[in-house]
C-alpha positions as CSV (number, residue, x, y, z in Angstrom):
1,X,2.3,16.5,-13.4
2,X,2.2,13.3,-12.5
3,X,3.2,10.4,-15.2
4,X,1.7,6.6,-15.3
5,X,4.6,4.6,-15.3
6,X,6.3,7.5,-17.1
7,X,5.3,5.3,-19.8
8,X,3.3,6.9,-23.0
9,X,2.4,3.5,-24.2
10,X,1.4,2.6,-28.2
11,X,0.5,0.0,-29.7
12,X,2.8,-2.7,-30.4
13,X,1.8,-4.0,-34.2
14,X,3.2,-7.2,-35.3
15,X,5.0,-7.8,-38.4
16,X,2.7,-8.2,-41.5
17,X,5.5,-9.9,-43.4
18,X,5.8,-12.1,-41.1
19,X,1.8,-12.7,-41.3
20,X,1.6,-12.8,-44.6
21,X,4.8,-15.4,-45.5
22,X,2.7,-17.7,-43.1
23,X,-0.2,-17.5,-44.4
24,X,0.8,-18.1,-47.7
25,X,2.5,-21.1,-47.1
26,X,-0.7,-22.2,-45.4
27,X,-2.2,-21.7,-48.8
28,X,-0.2,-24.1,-50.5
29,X,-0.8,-26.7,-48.1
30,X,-4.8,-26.1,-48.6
31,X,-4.2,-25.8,-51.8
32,X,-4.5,-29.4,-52.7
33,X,-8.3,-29.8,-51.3
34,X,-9.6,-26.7,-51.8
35,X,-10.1,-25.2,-55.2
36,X,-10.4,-21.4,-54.2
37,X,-6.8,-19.8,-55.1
38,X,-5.9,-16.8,-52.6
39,X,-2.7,-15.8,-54.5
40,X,-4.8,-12.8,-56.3
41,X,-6.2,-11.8,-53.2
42,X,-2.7,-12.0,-51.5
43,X,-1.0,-9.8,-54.0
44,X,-3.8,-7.3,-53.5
45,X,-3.5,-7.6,-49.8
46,X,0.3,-6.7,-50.3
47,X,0.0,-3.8,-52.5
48,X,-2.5,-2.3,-50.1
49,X,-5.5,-2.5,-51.6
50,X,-7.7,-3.5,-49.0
51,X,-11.3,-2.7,-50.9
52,X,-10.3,-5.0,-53.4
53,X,-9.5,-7.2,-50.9
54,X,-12.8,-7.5,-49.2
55,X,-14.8,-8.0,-52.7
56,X,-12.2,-11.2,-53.7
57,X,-12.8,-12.6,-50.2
58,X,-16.9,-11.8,-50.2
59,X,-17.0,-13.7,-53.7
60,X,-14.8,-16.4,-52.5
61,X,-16.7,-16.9,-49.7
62,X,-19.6,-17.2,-51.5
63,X,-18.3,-20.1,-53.0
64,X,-16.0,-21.2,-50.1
65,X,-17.7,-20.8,-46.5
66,X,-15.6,-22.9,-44.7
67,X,-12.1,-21.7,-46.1
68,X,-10.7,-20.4,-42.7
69,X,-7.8,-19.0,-45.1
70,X,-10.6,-16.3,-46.7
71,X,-11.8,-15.4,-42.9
72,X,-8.2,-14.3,-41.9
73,X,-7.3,-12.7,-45.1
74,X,-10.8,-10.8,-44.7
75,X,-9.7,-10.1,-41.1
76,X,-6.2,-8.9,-42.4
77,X,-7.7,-6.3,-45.0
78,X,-10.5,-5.0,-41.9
79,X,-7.7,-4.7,-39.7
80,X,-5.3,-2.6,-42.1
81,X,-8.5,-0.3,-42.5
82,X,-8.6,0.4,-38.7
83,X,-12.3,-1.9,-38.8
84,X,-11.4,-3.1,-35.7
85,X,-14.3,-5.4,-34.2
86,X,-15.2,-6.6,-37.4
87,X,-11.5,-7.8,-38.1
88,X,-11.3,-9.5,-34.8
89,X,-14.9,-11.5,-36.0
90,X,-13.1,-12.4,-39.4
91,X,-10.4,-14.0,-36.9
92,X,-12.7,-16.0,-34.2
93,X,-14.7,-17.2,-37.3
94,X,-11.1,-18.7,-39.2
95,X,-10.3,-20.2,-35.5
96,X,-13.6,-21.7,-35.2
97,X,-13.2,-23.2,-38.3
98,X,-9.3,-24.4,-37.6
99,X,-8.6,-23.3,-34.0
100,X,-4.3,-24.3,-34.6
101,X,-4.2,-21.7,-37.8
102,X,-1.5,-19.9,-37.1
103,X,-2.0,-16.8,-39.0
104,X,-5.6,-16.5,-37.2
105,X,-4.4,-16.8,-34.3
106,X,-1.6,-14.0,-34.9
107,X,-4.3,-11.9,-36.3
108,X,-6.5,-12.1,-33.4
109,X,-3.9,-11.6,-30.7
110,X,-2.7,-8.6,-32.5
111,X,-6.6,-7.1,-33.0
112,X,-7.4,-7.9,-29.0
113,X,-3.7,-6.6,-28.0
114,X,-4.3,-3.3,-30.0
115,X,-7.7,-2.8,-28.5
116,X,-7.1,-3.6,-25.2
117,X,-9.1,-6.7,-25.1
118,X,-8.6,-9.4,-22.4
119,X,-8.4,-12.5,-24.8
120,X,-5.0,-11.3,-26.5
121,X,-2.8,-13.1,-23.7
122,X,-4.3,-15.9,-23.8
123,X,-3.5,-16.1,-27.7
124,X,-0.3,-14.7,-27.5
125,X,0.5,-17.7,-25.0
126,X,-1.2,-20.3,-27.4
127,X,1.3,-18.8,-30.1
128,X,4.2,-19.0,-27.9
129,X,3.6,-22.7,-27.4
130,X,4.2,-23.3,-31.1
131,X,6.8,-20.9,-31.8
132,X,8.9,-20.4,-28.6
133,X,11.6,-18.3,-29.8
134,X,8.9,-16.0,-31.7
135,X,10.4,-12.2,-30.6
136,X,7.3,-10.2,-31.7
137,X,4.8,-12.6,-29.3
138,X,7.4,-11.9,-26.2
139,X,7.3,-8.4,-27.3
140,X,3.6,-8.5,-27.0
141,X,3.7,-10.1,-23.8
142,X,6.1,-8.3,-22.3
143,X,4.5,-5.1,-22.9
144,X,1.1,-6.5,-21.2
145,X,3.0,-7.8,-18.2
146,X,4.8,-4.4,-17.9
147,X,1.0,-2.9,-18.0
148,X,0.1,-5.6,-15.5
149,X,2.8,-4.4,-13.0
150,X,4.3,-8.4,-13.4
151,X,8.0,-7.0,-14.1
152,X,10.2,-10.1,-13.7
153,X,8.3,-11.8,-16.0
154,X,8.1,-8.6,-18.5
155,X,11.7,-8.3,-18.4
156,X,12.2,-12.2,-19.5
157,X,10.3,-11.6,-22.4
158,X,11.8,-8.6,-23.2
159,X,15.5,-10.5,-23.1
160,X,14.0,-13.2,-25.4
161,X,12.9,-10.0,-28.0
162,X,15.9,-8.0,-28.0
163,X,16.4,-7.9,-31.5
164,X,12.1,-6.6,-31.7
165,X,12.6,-4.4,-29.0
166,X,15.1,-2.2,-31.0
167,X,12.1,-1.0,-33.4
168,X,9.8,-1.1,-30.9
169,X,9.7,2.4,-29.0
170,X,7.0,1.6,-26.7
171,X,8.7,-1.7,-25.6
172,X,11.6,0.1,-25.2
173,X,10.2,2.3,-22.7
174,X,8.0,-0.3,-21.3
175,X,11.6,-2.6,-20.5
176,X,13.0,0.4,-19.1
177,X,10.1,1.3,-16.2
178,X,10.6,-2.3,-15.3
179,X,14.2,-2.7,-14.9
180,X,14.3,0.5,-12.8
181,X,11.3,-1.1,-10.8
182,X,13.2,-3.9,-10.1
183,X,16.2,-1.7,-9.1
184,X,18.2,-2.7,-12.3
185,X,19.5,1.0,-12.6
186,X,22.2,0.4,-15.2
187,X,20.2,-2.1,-17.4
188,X,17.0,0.8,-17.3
189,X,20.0,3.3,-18.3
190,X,21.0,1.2,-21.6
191,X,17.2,0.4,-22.4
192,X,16.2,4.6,-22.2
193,X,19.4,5.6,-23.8
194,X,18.0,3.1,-26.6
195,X,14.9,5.0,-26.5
196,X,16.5,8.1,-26.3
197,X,18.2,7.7,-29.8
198,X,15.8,5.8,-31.6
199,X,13.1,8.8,-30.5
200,X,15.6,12.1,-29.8
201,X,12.6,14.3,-29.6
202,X,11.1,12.7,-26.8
203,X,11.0,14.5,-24.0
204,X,9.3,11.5,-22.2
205,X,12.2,8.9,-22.7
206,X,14.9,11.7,-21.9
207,X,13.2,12.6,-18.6
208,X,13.4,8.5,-18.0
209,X,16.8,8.2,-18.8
210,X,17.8,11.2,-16.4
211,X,16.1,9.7,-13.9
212,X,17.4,6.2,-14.4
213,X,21.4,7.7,-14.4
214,X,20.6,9.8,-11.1
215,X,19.0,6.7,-9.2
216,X,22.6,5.3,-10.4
217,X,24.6,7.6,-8.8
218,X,25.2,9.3,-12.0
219,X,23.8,12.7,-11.3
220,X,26.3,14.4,-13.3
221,X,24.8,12.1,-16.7
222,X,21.5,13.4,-15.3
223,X,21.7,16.7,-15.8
224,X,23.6,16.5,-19.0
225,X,20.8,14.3,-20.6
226,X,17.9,16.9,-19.7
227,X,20.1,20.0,-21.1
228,X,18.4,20.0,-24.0
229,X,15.1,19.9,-22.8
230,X,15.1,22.8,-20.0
231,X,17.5,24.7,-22.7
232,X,15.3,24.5,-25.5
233,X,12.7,27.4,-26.6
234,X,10.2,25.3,-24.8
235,X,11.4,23.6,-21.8
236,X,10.0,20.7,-20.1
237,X,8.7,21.4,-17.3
238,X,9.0,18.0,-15.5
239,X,12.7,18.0,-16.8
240,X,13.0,21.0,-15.5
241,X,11.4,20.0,-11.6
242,X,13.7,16.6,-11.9
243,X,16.7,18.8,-12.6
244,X,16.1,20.8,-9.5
245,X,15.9,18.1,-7.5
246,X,19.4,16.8,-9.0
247,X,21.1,20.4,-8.3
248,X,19.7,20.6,-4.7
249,X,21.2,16.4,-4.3
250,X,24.3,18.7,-5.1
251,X,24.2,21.4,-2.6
252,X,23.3,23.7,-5.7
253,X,20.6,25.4,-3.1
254,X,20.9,28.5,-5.7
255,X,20.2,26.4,-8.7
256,X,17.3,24.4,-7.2
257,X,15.6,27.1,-6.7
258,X,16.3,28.9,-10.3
259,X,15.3,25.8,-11.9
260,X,11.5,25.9,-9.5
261,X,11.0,29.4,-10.8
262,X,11.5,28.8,-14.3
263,X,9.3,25.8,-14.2
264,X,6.2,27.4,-12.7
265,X,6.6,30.3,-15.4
266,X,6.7,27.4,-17.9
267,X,3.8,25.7,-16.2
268,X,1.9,28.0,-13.1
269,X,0.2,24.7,-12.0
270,X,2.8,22.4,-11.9
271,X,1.9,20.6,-8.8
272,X,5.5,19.1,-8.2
273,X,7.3,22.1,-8.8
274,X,5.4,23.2,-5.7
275,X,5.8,20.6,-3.6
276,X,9.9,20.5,-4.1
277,X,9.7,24.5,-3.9
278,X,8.0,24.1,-0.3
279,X,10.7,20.7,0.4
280,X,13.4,23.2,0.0
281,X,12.0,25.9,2.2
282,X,11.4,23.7,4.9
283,X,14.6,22.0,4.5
284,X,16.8,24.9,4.8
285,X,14.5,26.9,8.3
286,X,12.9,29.3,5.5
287,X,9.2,28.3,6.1
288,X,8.0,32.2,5.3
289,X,9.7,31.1,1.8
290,X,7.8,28.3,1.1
291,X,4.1,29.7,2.3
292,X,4.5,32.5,0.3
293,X,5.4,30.1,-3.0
294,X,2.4,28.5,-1.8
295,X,-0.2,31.4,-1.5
296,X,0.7,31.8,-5.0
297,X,0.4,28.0,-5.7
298,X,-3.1,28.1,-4.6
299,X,-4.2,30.8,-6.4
300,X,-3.2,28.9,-9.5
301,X,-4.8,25.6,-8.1
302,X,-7.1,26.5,-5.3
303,X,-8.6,23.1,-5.0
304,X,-5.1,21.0,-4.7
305,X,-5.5,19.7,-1.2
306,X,-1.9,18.5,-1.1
307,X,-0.7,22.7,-1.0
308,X,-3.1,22.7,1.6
309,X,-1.1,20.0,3.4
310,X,2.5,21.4,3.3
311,X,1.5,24.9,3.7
312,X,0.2,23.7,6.9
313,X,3.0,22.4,8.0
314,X,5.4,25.1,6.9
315,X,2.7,27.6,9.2
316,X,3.4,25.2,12.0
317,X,6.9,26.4,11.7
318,X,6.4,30.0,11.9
319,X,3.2,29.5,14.7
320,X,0.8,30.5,12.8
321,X,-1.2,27.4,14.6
322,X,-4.9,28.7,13.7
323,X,-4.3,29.3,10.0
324,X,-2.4,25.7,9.7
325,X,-5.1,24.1,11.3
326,X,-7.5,25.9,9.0
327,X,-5.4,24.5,6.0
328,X,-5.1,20.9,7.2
329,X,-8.8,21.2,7.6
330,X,-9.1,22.2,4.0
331,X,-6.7,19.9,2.8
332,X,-9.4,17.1,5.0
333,X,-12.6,18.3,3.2
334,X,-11.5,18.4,0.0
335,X,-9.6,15.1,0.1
336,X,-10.6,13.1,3.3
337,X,-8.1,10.1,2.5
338,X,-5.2,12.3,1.6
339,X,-2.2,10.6,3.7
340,X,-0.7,12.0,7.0
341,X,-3.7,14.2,7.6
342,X,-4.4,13.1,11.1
343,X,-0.1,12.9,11.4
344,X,-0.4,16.9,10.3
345,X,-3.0,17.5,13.0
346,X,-1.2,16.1,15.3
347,X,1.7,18.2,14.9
348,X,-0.3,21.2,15.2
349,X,-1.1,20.2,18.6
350,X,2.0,19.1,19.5
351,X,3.4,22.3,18.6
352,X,0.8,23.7,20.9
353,X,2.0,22.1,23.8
354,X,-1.1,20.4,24.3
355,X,0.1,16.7,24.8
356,X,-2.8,14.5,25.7
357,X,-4.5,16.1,22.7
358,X,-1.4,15.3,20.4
359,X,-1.2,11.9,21.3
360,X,-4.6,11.3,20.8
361,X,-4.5,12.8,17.4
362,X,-1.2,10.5,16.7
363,X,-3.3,7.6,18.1
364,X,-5.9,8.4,15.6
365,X,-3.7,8.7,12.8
366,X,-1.9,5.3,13.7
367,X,-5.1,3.7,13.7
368,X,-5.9,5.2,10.4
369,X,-3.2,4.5,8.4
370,X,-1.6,1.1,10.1
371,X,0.7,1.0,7.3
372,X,2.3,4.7,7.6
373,X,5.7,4.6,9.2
374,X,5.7,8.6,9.5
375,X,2.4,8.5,11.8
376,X,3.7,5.5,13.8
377,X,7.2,7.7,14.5
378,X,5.5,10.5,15.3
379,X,3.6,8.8,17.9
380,X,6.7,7.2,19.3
381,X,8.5,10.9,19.1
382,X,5.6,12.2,21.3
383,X,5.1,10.1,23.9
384,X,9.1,9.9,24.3
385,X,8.4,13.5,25.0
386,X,6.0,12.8,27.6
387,X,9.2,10.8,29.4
388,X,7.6,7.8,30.5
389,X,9.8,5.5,32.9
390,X,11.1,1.9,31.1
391,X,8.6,-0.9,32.0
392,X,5.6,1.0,31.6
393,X,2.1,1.0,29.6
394,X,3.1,4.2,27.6
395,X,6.9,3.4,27.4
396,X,5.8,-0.4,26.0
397,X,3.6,1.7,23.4
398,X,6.4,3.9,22.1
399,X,9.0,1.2,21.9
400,X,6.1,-0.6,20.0
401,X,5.9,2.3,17.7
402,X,9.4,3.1,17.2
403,X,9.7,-0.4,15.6
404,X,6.8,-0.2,13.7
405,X,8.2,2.8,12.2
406,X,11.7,1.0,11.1
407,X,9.8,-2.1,10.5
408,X,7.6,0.0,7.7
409,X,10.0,1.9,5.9
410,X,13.8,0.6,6.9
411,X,14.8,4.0,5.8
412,X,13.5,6.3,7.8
413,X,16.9,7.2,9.8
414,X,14.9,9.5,12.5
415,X,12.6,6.5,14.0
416,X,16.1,4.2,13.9
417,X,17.3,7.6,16.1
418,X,14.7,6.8,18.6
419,X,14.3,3.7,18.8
420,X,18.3,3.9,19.7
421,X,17.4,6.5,22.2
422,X,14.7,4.1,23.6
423,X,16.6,1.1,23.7
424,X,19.7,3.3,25.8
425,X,16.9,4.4,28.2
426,X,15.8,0.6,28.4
427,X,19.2,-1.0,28.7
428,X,19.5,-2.4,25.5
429,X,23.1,-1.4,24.6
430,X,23.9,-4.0,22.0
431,X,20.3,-2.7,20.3
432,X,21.2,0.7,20.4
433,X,24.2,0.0,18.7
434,X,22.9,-1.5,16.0
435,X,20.5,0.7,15.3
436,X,22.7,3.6,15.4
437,X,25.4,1.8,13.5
438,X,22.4,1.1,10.6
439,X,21.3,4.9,10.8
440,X,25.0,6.0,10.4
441,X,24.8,3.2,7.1
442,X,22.0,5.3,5.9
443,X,23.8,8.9,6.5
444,X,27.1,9.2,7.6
445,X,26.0,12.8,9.3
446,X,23.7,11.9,11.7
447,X,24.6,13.6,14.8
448,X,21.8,11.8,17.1
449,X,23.3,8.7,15.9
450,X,26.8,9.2,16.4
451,X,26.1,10.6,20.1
452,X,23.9,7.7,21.0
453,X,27.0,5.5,19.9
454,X,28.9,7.0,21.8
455,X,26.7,6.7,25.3
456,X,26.6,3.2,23.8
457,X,29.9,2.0,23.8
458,X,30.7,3.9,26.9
459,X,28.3,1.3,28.7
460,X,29.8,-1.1,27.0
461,X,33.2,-0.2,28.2
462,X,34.6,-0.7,24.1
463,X,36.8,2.8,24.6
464,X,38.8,2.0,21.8
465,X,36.2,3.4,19.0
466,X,35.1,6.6,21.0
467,X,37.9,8.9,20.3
468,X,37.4,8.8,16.9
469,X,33.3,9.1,17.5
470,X,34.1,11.9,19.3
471,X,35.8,13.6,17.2
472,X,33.4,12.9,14.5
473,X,31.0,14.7,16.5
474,X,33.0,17.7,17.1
475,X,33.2,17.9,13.5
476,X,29.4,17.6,12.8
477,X,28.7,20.2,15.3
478,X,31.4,22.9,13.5
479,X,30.2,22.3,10.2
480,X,26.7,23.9,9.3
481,X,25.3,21.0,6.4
482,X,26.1,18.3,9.9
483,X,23.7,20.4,12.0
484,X,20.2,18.7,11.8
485,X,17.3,20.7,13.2
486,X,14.6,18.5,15.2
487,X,12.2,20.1,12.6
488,X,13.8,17.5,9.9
489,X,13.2,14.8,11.5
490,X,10.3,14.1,8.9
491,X,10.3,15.5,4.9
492,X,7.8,17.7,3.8
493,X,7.1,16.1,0.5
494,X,5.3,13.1,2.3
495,X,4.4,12.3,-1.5
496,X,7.5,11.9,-3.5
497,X,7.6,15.0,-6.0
498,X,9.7,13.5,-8.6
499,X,8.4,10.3,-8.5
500,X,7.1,9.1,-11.9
């Protein structure tokens, strides 16, 4: 199951007090010019009696039409009885009246924030401007710029409410999915731990706060913060799918897969726990694993076009060609812009042998998804394949893609791999080092990379830092987790399955 933001937003209500200290203070102001005396109705609004409330006001009203004070006490009592668009009418009709009232305007920006209503920045802002250092406005805003995706300037309102934010659950959690957006993993750690102890039952903010300490490096905190929820009587089954994903991090292969199994018997249609079961297989050459996982998957969710997809590829690893191409077809039809289709149906044919109609299927896929650095590698993989000479039409094209690839996602070690390999075949030594160098950055155990290093330097006549690339090498090759398979050149789960 997929979460928005992992964030389960509420409302954000502001403080009445506050409202109320205002407005009577307003009062006394008015007082002088106006002979209508809201100090009954105030005490009546304070202990809660909100009926009583709206028969002072109607009679006052009667008497006073243009008393903006009556509007927003009216507005106040229609608010606290969950009267929603009539409040918010109570409000406009006090600003109209006196648009700087300040209790109006809280009223209303509270009333359009709590229903969703565009106008409430707007207020919020106007509020702001009169009361800069106001914590429950930059609450407020913070919380829509965290719904608007506008993180930097959520967070800065969120420093400027800290004091807010520590009652405030949902700005809590709303602080938190920004800072780790913005790659802030420690400050996301201190705002879910917040979270975490002001709402212990969560299972929400303790999934966000394991996720937050393993994107630190902290995989260890991870796992101890979901223990209670994949211990309890009824585990979480997200928890559960984010703590395999820790274990397998670990080399805790075993685990991983204990922890899958006990999700689906939790949840049977648990999409994720699906896609990291079939990640697994794939990653450790046990494709017959994952399809079977699958088959059972898609008995549970025979319309999920995504277990289409990855049982597809796993078939492609067993040759089972015609029913793969049977489920990327499925996968197409129920889902036509599901990514890395066209990628998948290239692979098919590329397992196939048949290279003309592999490229031409990479081709189409490149052309579809410009922005996908997997199809633009696997284009470049394949027509490195076809070993086309330096200089020509076809080698211009894979060089071309190669750099696409790195260009699109910097991380994808296996299209630095070949474009090293392509810049050795096109005598670009010092390029081929760096690339190689940056892959090595990015995993210390790439073999490709170490060896194209190696053939490097050696043109490059730097003999001093070979002996000890060598012998790396030699101790990649002896130990099994250096091995890389060809097959792994891409990951399975081309849609992050823990991503939130």
């Amino acid at each position: 199951m997929q979460r928005s933001d992992v964030l389960r937003s509420v409302c954000v209500v502001a403080q009445r007090g506050l409202l109320l200290v205002l407005l009577g203070a307003a009062g006394l102001a008015c007082g002088q010019q106006q002979r209508v005396d809201v100090g009954p109705i105030l005490s009546q609004l304070q202990a809660g009696d909100y009926k009583q409330v709206l028969q002072l006001c109607k009679a006052a009203l009667a008497k006073s039409p243009a008393d903006y004070r009556l509007w927003t006490l009216q507005g106040m009592a229609l608010g606290s009885m969950n009267e929603m668009p009539l409040a918010l009418a109570s409000y406009q009709h006090a600003l109209r009246l006196s648009p700087e009232y300040l209790p109006a305007l809280e009223g209303a920006a509270q009333t359009e924030f709590q229903t969703g209503r565009p106008g409430a920045r707007a207020l919020l802002e106007k509020i702001l401007m009169r009361r800069p250092q106001d914590q429950t406005t930059h609450t407020l805003l913070g919380v829509l710029d965290a719904r608007a995706g506008k993180c930097e300037s959520a967070v800065g309102h969120f420093e400027n409410a800290s004091a807010a934010l520590a009652h405030d659950p949902a700005a809590l959690a709303a602080e938190g999915v920004c800072l780790a957006r913005l790659n802030r993993d420690e400050d996301a750690i201190n705002a879910f731990a917040e979270l975490v102890a002001a709402v212990p039952a969560s299972q929400t903010a303790r999934y966000n706060l394991a996720l937050a300490q393993w994107s630190a490096h902290r995989a260890d905190d991870a796992l101890t913060t979901l223990k209670p929820a994949i211990e309890s009587d009824r585990p979480d089954a997200d928890a559960l799918t984010l703590a395999a994903e820790i274990a397998e991090s670990q080399d805790d292969t075993t685990h991983a897969v204990e922890l899958l199994r006990k999700t689906l018997e939790v949840d049977p249609k648990h999409i994720d726990a699906y896609m990291a079961f079939a990640a697994l297989s794939y990653d450790h050459a046990s494709p017959q694993v994952g399809v079977d996982m699958l088959d059972f998957g898609l008995h549970q969710l025979p319309r999920e076009p995504r277990l289409y997809l990855v049982r597809g590829i796993l078939l492609t690893q067993v040759g089972e060609f015609g029913r793969a191409a049977d489920d990327f077809a499925e996968a197409s039809r129920l889902d036509p812009h599901l990514q890395f289709l066209a990628v998948a149906e290239g692979l098919v044919e590329s397992q196939q042998h048949h290279s003309a109609e592999a490229i031409a299927q990479f081709r189409a896929a490149v052309k579809a998804h410009p922005n996908e650095a997997m199809a633009h590698y696997l284009l470049a993989e394949a027509l490195n394949g076809e070993g086309k000479q330096p200089g020509t039409q076809e080698y211009k094209e894979e060089l071309a893609a190669a750099m696409s690839a790195v260009r699109l996602d910097p991380n994808l070690i296996a299209a630095r791999d070949l474009l090293a390999s392509t810049y050795l075949e096109n005598g670009r030594i010092a390029d081929a080092i760096e690339q190689s160098r940056i892959a090595l950055k990015q995993d210390p155990n790439d073999q490709q990379a170490v060896y194209h290093l190696i053939v490097a330097l050696r043109k490059t006549g730097d003999k001093e830092q070979i002996a000890p690339l060598l012998k790396r090498l030699m101790e990649l090759r002896a130990d099994p987790k250096g091995r890389q398979d060809h097959a792994k050149r891409f990951r399975l789960n081309v849609e992050q399955p823990i991503a939130k």
